[in-house]
KOLSE-739201 format. One line per 3 residues: number of its first residue (from 1); their letters; for each residue x, y negated, z of C-alpha. Coordinates in steps of 0.1 Angstrom, whole numbers, plus 2048, in hexadecimal, padded with zeros to 3 digits. Each point is the difference from the previous one (the first is absolute). Layout:
N
NUM	a	X,Y,Z | ...
% end
This chain:
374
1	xxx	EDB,9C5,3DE | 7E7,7EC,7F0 | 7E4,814,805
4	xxx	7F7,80F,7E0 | 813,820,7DE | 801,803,7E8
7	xxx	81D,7EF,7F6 | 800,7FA,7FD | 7F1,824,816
10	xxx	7E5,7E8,81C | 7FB,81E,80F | 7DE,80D,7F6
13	xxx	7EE,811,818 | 7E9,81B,7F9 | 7E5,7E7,7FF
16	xxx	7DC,805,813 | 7F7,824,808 | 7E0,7F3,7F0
19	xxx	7FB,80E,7DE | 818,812,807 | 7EC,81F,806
22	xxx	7F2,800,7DF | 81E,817,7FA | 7E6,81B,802
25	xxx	7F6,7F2,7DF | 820,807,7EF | 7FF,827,7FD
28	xxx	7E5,7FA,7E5 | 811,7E5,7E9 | 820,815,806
31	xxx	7F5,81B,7EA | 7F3,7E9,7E4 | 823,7EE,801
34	xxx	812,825,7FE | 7ED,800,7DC | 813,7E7,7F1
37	xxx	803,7DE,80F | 819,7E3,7F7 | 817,7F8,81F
40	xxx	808,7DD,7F4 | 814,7EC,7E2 | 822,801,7FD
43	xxx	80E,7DD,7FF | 811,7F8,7DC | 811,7DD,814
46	xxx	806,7FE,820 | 7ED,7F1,81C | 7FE,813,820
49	xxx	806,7FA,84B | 805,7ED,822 | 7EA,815,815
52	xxx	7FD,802,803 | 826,7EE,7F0 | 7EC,7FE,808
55	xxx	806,7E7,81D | 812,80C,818 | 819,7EB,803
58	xxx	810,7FE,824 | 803,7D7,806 | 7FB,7F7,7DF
61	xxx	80C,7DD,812 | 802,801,827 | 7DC,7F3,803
64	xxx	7F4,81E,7E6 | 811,819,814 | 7EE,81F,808
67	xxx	7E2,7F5,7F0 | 803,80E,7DB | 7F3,81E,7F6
70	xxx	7FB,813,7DA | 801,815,7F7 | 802,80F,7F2
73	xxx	7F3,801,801 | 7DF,7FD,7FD | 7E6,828,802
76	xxx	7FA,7F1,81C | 7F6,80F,822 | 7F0,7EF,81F
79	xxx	806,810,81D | 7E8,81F,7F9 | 7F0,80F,81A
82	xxx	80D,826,803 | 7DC,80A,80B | 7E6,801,7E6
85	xxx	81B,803,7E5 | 7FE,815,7DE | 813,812,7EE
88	xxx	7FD,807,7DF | 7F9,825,80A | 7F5,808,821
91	xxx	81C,810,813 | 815,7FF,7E1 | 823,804,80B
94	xxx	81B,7ED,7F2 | 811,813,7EA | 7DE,80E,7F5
97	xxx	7F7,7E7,7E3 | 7E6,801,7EC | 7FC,808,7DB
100	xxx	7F2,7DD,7FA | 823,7EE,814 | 816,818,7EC
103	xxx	7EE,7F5,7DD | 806,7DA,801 | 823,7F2,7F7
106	xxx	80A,7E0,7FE | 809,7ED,7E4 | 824,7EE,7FD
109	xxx	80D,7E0,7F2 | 825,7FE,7F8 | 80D,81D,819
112	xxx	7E9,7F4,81D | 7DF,813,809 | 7E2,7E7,7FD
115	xxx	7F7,80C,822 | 810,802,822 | 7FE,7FF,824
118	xxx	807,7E2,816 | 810,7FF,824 | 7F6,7E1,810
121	xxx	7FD,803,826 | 80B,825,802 | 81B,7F8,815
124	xxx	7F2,81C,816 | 81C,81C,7FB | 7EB,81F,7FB
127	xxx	7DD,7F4,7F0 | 81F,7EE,7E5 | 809,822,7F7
130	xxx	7DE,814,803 | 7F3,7E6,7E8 | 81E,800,7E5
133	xxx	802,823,805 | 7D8,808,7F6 | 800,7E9,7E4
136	xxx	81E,810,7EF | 7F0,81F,806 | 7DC,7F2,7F1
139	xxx	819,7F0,7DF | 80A,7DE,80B | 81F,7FB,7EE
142	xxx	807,7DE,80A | 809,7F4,825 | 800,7DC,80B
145	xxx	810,7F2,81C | 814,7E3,80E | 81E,7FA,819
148	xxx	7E6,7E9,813 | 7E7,81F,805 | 819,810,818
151	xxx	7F7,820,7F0 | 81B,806,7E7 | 80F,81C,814
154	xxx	7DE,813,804 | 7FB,7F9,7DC | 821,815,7F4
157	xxx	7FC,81B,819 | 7DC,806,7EF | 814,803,7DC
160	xxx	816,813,80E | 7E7,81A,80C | 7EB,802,7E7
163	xxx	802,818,7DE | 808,7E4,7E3 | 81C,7FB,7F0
166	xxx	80E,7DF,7FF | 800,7F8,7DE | 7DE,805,7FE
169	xxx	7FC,7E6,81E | 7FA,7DA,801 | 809,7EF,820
172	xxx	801,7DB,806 | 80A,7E5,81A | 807,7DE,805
175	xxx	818,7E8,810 | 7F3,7E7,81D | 802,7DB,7FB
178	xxx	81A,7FF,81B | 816,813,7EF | 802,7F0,7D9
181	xxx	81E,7F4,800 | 81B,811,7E8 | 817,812,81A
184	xxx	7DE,80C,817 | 7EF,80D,7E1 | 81D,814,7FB
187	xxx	804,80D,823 | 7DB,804,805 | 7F8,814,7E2
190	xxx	81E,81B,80A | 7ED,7FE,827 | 7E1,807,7ED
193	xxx	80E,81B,7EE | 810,812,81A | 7E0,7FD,814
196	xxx	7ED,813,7E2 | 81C,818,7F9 | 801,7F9,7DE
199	xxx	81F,7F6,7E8 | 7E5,7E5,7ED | 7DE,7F3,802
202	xxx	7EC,7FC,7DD | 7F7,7DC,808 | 810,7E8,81A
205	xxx	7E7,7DD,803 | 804,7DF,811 | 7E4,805,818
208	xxx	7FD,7DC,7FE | 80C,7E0,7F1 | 806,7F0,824
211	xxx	818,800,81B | 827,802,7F3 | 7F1,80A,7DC
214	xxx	813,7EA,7E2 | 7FA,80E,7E1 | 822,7FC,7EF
217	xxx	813,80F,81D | 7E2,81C,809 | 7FD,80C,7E0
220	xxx	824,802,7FB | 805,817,81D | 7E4,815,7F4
223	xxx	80E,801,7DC | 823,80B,814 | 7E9,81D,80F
226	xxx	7F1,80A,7DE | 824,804,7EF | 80C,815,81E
229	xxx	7E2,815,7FC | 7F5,7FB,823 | 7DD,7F3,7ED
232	xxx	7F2,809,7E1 | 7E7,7E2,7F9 | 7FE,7D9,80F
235	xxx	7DE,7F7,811 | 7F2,7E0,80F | 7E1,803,817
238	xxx	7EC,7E3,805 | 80A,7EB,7E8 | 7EC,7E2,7EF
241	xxx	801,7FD,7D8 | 81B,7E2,804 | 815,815,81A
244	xxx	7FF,81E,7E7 | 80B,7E9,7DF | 81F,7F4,815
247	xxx	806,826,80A | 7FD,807,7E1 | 817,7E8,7F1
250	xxx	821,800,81C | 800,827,803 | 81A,812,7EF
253	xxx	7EA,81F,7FF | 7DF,806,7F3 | 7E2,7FA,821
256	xxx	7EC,81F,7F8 | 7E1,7F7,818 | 7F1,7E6,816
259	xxx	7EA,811,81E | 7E2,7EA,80B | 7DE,803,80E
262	xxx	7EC,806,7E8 | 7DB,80F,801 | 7E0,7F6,7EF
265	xxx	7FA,7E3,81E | 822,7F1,7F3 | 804,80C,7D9
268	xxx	823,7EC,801 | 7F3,7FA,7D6 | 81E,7E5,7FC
271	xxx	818,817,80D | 7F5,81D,7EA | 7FF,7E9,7DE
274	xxx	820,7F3,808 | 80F,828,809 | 7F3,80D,7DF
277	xxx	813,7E9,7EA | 81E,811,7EB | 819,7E4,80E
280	xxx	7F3,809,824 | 7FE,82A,804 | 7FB,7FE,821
283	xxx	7E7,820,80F | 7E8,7F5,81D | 7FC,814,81E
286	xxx	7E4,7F4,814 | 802,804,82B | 7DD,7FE,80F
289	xxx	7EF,80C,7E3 | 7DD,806,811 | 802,7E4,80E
292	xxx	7FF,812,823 | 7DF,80E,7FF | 7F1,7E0,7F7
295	xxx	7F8,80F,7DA | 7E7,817,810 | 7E9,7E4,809
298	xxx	800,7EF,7D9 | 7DC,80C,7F2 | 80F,7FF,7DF
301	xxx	81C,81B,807 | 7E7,814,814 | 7E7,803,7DF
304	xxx	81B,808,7EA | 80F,81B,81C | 7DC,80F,801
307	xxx	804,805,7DD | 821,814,7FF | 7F9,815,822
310	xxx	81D,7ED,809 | 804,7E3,81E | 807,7DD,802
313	xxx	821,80A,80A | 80A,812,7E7 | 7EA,7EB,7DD
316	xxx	818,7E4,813 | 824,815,7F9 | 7F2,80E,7DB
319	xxx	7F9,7D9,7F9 | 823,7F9,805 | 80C,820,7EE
322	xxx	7EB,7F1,7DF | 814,7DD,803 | 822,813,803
325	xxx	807,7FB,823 | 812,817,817 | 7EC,802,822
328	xxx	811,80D,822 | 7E4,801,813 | 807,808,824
331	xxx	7F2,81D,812 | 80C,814,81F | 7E1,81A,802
334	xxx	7FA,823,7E7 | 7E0,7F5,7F5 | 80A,7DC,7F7
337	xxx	81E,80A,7F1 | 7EC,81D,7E9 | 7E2,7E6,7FB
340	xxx	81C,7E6,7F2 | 812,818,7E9 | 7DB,80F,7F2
343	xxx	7FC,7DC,7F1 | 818,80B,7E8 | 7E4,817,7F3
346	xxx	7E7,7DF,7FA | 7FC,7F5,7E0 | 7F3,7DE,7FB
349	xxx	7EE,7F2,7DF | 805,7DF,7F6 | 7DE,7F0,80D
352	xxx	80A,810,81C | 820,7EE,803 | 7F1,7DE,7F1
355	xxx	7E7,7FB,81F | 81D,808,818 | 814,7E3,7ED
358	xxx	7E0,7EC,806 | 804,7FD,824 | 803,7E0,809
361	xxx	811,800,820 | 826,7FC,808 | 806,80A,824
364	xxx	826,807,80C | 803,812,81E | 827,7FF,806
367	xxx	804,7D6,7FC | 81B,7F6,817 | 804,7DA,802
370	xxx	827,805,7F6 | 7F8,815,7DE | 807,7ED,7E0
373	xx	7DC,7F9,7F7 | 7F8,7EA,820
% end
């Protein structure tokens, strides 16, 4: 795996415990936010992954193996360590939520909630499931995962035990680079269905444009897929502008979203211009979307999170929300899961916004030297 996912996922940790504690702050700005606050713009067009698709991608070419990563996706968790954490609530169980959790909801843009969680590097059986299973219970409505996350099978046990309806569910994976030719897309999406226990995912990417991936003969297969109803929408992770034009133009079937890392350290502006047009309608999902932790150390995200009782973290995922991107950010931990989804509840004004577009840096964290932009 390329070390990401975001696929698309990278696999967003729950980025530095740093900051992290300013959860405490959230109880206040939770009740102003019950009042009446906007939990992001629907998307008229389209634009909006990896971890997120985030990257993951297991040997995206024999030298990229096992070094992608997405992810997802993309909340993003370092390692945290157990002792010293918070919680939103002291001792707050988990199926005791809090008024403030249970007001946000997240906005959606064509059928897919504008918010989800990403899997990267829970390919540890039971913290898979504690962590699917908690954000489901705190509103996550949208799952991300990937055959190359090893975790597919933890992934559909937690859907399985948890009280939502699957129509009301949006769950995700993606297809290694190994596997991209037309009869292993075939085989591997029915391996990855039968691993989630479910008759069809919503949205089926390329995790990335390497390895056996052809775009005639890929896309095909996945177009096969989406007519048997083993898919419901075509997604690339991962993909450049050029890559997604080609896409675009050889598939027989629409390509509903691209996943990518995106966070304000890489604003991925050319990719989101060329998403928006009418003749593209493509959603972004962006893996990685704090930028694993590093967002909590940009002064400029830290003023304008002082100013919403908010954190880094979280001015970082509403920033994406205003652009129309989907973020999977990654977290394996109660309070970063809770602290992700209460960015819902931020509500960014335009200056706001404008300085964050202002940042002039453009640092990728998942940048393999086999991915289509080296």
């Amino acid at each position: 795996m390329f070390g990401e996912e975001t696929q698309t996922g990278d696999r967003e940790d729950d980025e530095s415990d740093d900051g992290r504690g300013l959860l405490g702050r959230l109880l206040p700005f939770g009740v102003a936010f019950l009042a009446g606050f906007l939990v992001g713009r629907r998307r008229d067009g389209g634009s909006g992954e990896l971890a997120p698709s985030g990257p993951d991608v297991e040997d995206v070419t024999r030298e990229a193996k096992n070094a992608v990563g997405t992810g997802e996706e993309e909340s993003e968790e370092d390692e945290e360590s157990e002792e010293g954490e918070e919680t939103i609530e002291a001792g707050a169980a988990a199926d005791e939520i809090p008024e403030e959790v249970e007001a946000v909801e997240a906005p959606s843009t064509h059928g897919m909630p504008m918010f989800g969680l990403g899997t990267y590097d829970m390919d540890d059986y039971d913290e898979c499931v504690e962590s699917v299973r908690t954000a489901l219970e705190t509103g996550y409505r949208h799952v991300d995962t990937a055959e190359g996350y090893h975790n597919e099978e933890a992934v559909g046990d937690a859907i399985a035990e948890a009280d939502v309806d699957r129509e009301e569910l949006f769950v995700a994976t993606k297809i290694s680079p190994e596997n991209l030719d037309y009869d292993q897309v075939l085989t591997n999406a029915e391996e990855s269905l039968d691993r989630l226990g479910l008759d069809y995912v919503d949205l089926l990417y390329v995790h990335w444009p390497t390895g056996d991936y052809e775009a005639t003969d890929t896309l095909d297969a996945f177009a096969e897929l989406r007519e048997e109803g083993l898919i419901e929408e075509i997604g690339v992770s991962n993909f450049t502008v050029e890559l997604l034009e080609e896409a675009i133009e050889v598939s027989e079937e629409p390509i509903f979203a691209n996943q990518v890392e995106m966070h304000p350290l890489l604003a991925q502006t050319e990719l989101q211009q060329f998403c928006a047009q009418d003749d593209a309608d493509v959603e972004l999902v962006a893996y990685s979307p704090i930028a694993r932790g590093a967002v909590d150390d940009v002064e400029v995200l830290q003023e304008i999170a002082e100013k919403h009782e908010a954190t880094p973290a979280q001015v970082s995922l509403a920033w994406l929300r205003e652009k129309g991107v989907t973020a999977i950010p990654k977290a394996a931990g109660e309070d970063h899961i809770r602290e992700n989804w209460l960015s819902l509840g931020v509500d960014l004004d335009d200056d706001d916004v404008d300085r964050i577009d202002d940042i002039d840096r453009e640092e990728r964290i998942v940048d393999p030297d086999a991915a289509p932009w080296n």
